[in-house]
C-alpha positions in Angstrom: 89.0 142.2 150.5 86.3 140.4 152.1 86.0 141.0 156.2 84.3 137.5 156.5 84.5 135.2 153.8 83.1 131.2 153.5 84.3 128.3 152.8 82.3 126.1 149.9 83.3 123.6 147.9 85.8 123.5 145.2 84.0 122.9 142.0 87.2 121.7 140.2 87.6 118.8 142.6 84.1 117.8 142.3 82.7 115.4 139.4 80.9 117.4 136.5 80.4 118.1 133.1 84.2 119.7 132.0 85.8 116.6 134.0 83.7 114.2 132.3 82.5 113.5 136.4 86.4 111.8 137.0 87.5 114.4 139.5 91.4 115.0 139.5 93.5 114.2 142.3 94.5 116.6 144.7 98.2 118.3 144.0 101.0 117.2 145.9 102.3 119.1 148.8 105.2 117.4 151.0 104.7 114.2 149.7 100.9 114.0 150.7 97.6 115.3 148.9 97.3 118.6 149.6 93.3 118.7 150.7 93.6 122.1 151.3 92.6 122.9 147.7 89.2 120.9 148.6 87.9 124.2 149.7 88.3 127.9 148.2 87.2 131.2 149.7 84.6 133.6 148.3 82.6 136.9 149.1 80.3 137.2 151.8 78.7 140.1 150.0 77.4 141.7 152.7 80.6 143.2 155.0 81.1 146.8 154.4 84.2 145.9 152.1 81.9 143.7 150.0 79.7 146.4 149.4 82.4 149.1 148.7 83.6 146.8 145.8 80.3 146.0 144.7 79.3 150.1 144.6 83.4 150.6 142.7 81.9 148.0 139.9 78.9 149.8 139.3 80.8 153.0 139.4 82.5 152.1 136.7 79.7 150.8 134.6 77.5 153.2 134.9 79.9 155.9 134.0 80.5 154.1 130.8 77.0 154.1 129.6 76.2 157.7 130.3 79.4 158.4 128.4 76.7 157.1 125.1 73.6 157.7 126.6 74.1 160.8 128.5 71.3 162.7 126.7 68.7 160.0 127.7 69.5 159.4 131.5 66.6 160.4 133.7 68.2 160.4 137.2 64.8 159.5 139.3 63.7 158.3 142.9 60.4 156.2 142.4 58.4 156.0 145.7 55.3 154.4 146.9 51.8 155.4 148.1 50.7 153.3 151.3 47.4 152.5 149.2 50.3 151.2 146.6 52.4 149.4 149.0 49.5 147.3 151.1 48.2 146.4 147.2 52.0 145.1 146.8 52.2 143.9 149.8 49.2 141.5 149.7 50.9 140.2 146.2 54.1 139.2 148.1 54.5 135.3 149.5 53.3 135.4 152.4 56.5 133.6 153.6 58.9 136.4 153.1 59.5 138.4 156.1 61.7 141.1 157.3 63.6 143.6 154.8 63.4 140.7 152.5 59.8 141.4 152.3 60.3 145.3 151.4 62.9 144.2 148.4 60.6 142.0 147.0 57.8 144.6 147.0 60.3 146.7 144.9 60.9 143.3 143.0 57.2 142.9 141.6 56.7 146.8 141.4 59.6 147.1 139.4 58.7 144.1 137.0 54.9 145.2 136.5 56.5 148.9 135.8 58.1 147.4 133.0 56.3 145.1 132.0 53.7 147.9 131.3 56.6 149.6 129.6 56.8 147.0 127.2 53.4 146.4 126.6 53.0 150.1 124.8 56.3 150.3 123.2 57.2 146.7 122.3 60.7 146.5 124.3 61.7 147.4 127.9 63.8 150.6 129.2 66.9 150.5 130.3 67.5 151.0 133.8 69.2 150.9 137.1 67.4 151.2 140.5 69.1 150.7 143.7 66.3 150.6 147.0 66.6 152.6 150.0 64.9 152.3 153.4 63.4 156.0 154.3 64.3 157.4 157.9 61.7 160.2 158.6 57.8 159.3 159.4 56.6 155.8 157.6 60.0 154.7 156.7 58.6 153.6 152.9 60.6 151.5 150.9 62.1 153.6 147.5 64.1 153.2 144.7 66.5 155.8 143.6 68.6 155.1 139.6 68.7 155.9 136.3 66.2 155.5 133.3 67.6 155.7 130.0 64.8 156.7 127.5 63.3 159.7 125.1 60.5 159.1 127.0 59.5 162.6 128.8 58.9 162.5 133.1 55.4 162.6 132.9 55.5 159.6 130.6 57.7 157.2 133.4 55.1 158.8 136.2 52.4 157.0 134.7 54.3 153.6 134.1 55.0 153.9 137.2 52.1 154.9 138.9 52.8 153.9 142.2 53.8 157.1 143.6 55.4 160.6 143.2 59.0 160.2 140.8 61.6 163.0 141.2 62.8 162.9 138.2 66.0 165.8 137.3 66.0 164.9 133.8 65.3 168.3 133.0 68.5 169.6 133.8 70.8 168.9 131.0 74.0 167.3 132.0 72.1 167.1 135.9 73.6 163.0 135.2 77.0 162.7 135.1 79.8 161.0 137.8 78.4 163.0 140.8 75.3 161.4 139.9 76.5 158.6 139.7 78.4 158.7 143.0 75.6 160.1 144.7 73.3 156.9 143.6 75.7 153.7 144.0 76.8 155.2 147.2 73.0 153.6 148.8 75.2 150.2 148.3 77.1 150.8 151.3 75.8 153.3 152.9 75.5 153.1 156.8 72.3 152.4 157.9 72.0 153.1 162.1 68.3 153.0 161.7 68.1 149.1 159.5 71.3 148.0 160.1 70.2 144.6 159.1 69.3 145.8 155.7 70.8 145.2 152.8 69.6 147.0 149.8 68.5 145.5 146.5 69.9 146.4 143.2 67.2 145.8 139.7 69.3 146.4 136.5 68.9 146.2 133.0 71.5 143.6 131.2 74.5 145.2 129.5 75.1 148.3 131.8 78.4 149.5 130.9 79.0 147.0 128.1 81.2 149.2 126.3 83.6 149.2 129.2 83.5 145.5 129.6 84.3 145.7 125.2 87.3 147.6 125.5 89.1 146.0 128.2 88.4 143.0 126.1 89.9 144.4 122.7 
């Protein structure tokens, strides 16, 4: 549960398209309208429970697709060359500051990375890439996830071309759930260096949609 949720507005007591903009009237409590229903409570997203349940989620969906697409998983950690990251950096608006700034440098890099991706082989990959802060010397930005593809490692290096990838790939069954521990675990972890930090997830659409199937059926 949430250690410090908000308030917003109830979207059922407000006038829009699925009440025809005629908002209903409040329910009854002791004779009165109960306003308290005005208001409902969500997520902050960013307490340390937040993230816990966010990092469960993933958990979940990403052991689902590796139970298909095992064979394919490259379990990688993309970095950045300083050359690389003052290039990105310059691309950035110049009105984004803070940590914000280093996620949206893994933003663009991430979207040109595929983008060249889909330029040779007419479709994207399927990923997910979860950013990290480092702690020793420059303190880079990184990404660390999976890539699902026949592609080999030297084939991702120069899509990405930004850095150096680690890339365990060629260990057979090196991704399976400790992987997967071991990577959504950067959604929560502490952080006593950038405790303001919050890292950035980039995912491809339908991770884990066979999970999300079942339950359904």
């Amino acid at each position: 549960m949430c250690l410090y949720p908000r308030l917003i507005d109830n979207p059922k007591y407000k006038p829009n398209k699925k009440n025809g903009g005629k908002v209903p009237p409040f329910p009854i409590y002791n004779g009165q309208p109960d306003e308290r229903v005005k208001y409902v409570p969500i997520a902050c997203g960013k307490c340390m429970e937040c993230k816990k349940q966010k990092a469960n989620n993933w958990k979940i969906r990403l052991s689902e697709e590796i139970k298909y697409n095992k064979n394919t998983a490259h379990f990688v950690t993309l970095t950045f060359s300083p050359n690389d990251l003052k290039e990105l950096n310059e691309d950035i608006d110049k009105t984004v500051d803070g940590y914000e700034r280093e996620n949206d440098i893994c933003r663009l890099a991430v979207r040109r990375f595929l983008e060249r991706w889909r330029k040779d082989n007419k479709t994207s990959v399927k990923h997910w890439l979860v950013t990290e802060l480092g702690h020793k010397n420059t303190e880079h930005i990184h990404l660390h996830g999976l890539i699902f593809t026949d592609k080999s490692s030297d084939y991702i290096r120069n899509k990405w071309k930004y850095g150096y990838i680690y890339d365990n790939q060629e260990h057979k069954g090196y991704v399976n759930e400790k992987t997967i521990n071991y990577i959504v675990k950067y959604i929560y972890k502490t952080d006593t260096t950038h405790k303001e930090y919050n890292p950035k997830i980039f995912t491809s659409a339908g991770i884990g949609s066979g999970y999300i199937d079942s339950v359904k059926s």
